[in-house]
N, C-alpha and C positions, 0 to 999 in steps of 0.2 A: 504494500500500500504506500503512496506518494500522502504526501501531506501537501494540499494543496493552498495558495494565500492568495486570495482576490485586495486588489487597492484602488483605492479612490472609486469612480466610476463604475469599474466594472464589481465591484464586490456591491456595488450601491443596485446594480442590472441584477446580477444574482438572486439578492436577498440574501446572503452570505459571504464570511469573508477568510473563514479555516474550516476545507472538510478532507478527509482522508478517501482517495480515488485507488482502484486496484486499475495500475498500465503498467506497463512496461518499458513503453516509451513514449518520448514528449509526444509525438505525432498519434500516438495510442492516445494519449490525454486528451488531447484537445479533441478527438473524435469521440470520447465518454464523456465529455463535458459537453460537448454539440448537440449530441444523442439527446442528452436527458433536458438541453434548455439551446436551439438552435439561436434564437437572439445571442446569448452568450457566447456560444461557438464563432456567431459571424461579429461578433466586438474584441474576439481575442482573434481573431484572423486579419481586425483589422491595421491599416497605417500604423505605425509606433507605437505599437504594443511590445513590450522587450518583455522579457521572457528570464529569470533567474534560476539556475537547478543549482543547488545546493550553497547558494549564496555567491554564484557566478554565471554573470550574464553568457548566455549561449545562443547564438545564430541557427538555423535551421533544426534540425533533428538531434535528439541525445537519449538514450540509455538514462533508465531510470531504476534505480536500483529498492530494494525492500529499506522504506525509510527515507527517503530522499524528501526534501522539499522543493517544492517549485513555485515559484509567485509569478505571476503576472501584473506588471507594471503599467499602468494607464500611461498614454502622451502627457508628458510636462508639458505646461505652457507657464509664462510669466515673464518677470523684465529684468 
């Protein structure tokens, strides 16, 4: 099971903001996340959404091991 962390925006879309997801991989994630709530799925698909596995931001696809965390980071905006 990943422990998973919604912020700002999207944890607000949710209705939640830590739940524990059974994948394997990030690309497994977002499609059991999709699944269960497709708004969600297409806000974490979307623009500048950056993506953390185990307290390091990672680009495309990663391996998620028993216990991992991953957060999904909303776009900053500000000055």
């Amino acid at each position: 099971m990943a422990r998973v962390l919604l912020f700002g925006r999207l944890a607000d879309l949710a209705g939640w903001r830590d739940r524990a997801v059974e994948a394997g991989s990030l690309n497994g994630l977002r499609g059991v996340l999709a699944g269960v709530d497709p708004a969600l799925g297409e806000a974490l698909a979307g623009p500048g959404v950056q993506v953390a596995v185990d307290k390091t931001i990672v680009r495309g696809e990663a391996p998620l091991a028993a216990g991992s965390e991953v957060a999904f980071l909303p776009p900053m905006s500000g000055g």
